[in-house]
C-alpha positions as a LaTeX table, in Angstrom:
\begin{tabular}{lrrr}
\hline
Residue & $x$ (\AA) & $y$ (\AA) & $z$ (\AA) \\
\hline
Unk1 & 217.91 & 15.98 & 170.90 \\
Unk2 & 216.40 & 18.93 & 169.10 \\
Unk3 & 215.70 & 17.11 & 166.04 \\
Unk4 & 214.12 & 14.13 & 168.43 \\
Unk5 & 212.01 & 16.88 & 170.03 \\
Unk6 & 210.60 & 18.22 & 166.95 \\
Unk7 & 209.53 & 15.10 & 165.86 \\
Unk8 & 207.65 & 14.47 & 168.84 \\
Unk9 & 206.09 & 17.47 & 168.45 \\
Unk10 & 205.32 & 17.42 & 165.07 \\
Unk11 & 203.56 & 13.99 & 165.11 \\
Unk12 & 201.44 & 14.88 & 167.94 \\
Unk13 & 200.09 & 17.79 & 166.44 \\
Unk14 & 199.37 & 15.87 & 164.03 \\
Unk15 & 197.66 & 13.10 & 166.04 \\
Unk16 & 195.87 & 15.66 & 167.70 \\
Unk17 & 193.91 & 17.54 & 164.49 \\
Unk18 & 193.32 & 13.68 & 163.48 \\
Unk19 & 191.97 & 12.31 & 166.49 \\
Unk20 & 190.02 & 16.02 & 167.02 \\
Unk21 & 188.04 & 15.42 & 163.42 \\
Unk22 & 187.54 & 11.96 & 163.96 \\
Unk23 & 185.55 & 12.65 & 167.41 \\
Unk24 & 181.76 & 13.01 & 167.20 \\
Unk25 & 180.62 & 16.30 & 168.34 \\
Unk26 & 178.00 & 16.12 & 171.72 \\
Unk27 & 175.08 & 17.74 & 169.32 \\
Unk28 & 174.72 & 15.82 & 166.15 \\
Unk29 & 171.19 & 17.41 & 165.62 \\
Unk30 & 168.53 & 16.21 & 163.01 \\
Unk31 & 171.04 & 13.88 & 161.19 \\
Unk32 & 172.36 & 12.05 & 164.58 \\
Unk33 & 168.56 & 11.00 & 164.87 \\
Unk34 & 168.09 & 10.12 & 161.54 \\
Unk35 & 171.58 & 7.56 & 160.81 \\
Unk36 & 172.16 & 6.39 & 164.30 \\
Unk37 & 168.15 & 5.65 & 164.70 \\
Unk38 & 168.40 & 2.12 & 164.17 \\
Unk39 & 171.45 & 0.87 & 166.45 \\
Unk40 & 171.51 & $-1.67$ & 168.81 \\
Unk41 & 172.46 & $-1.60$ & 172.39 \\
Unk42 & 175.59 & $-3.07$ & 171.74 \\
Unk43 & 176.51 & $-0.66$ & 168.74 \\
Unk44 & 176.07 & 2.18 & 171.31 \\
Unk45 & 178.16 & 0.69 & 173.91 \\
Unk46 & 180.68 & $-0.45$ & 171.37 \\
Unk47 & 180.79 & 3.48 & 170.24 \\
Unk48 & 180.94 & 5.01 & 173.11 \\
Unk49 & 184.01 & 2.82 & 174.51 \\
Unk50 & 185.77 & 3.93 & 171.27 \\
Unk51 & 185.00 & 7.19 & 171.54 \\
Unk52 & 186.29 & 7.27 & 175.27 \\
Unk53 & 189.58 & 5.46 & 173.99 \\
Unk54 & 189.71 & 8.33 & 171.36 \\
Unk55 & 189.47 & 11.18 & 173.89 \\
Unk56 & 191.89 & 9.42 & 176.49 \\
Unk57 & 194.51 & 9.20 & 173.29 \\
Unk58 & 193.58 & 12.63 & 172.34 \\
Unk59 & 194.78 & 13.76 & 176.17 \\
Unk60 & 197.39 & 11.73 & 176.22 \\
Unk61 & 198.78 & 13.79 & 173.03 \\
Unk62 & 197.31 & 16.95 & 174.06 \\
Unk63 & 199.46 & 16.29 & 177.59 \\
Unk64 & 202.97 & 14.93 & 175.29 \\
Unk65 & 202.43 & 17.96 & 172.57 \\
Unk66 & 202.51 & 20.42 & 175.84 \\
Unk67 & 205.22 & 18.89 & 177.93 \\
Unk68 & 207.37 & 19.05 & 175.01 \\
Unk69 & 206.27 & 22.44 & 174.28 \\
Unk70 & 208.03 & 23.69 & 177.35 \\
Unk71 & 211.27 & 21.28 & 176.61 \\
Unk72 & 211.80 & 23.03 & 173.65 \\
Unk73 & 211.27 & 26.69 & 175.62 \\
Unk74 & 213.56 & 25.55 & 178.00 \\
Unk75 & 216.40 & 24.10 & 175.76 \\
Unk76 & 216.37 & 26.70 & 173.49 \\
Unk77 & 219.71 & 28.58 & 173.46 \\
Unk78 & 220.03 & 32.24 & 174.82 \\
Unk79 & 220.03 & 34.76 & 171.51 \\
Unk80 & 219.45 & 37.98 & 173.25 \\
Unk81 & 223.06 & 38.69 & 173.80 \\
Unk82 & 224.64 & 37.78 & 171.03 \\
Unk83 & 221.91 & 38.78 & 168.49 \\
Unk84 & 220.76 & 41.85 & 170.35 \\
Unk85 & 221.07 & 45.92 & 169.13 \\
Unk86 & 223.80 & 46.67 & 171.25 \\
Unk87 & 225.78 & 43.65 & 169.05 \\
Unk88 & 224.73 & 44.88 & 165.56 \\
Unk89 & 225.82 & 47.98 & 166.28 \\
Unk90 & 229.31 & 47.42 & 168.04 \\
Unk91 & 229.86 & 45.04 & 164.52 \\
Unk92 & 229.05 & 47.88 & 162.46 \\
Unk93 & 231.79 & 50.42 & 164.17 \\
Unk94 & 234.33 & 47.27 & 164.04 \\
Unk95 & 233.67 & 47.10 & 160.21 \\
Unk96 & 234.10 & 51.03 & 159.84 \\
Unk97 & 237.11 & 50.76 & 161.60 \\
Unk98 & 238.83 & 48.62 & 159.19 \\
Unk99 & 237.03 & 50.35 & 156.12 \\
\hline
\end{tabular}
């Protein structure tokens, strides 16, 4: 389960820096005018429904990545007990007992 969980996690952080860099920004400036001067209608409108298919994927994985986030908080076993001070040091008398 953990190793599942990690996975899922791992590829949609990854999907999520992808699909992040591969969305245009809302300002491209100078340059936006400039390259995308000469499009048609239907280039726009072909754009813009990828770029809305993007950003609903991009939630999607933003939404996953978070929900198993919290999983993974949840799941996690309980180390303050046995890993704590209180255990080190009762572990180091034991030893000096025996020394």
């Amino acid at each position: 389960m953990e190793y599942v969980l990690m996975a899922i996690l791992l590829l949609s952080a990854i999907f999520i820096i992808v699909a992040v860099i591969f969305q245009k920004s809302a300002d491209e400036g100078l340059s936006g005018t400039i390259a995308g001067g000469n499009e048609t209608f239907y280039g726009k409108e072909k754009a813009a429904h990828g770029e809305k298919k993007l950003f609903k994927l991009t939630l999607i994985a933003c939404i996953v990545f978070a929900v198993a986030v919290l999983v993974a908080y949840v799941i996690q076993p309980d180390y303050t007990y046995s890993f704590g001070a209180d255990y080190w040091k009762s572990l180091t008398e034991f030893r000096a007992l025996f020394s």
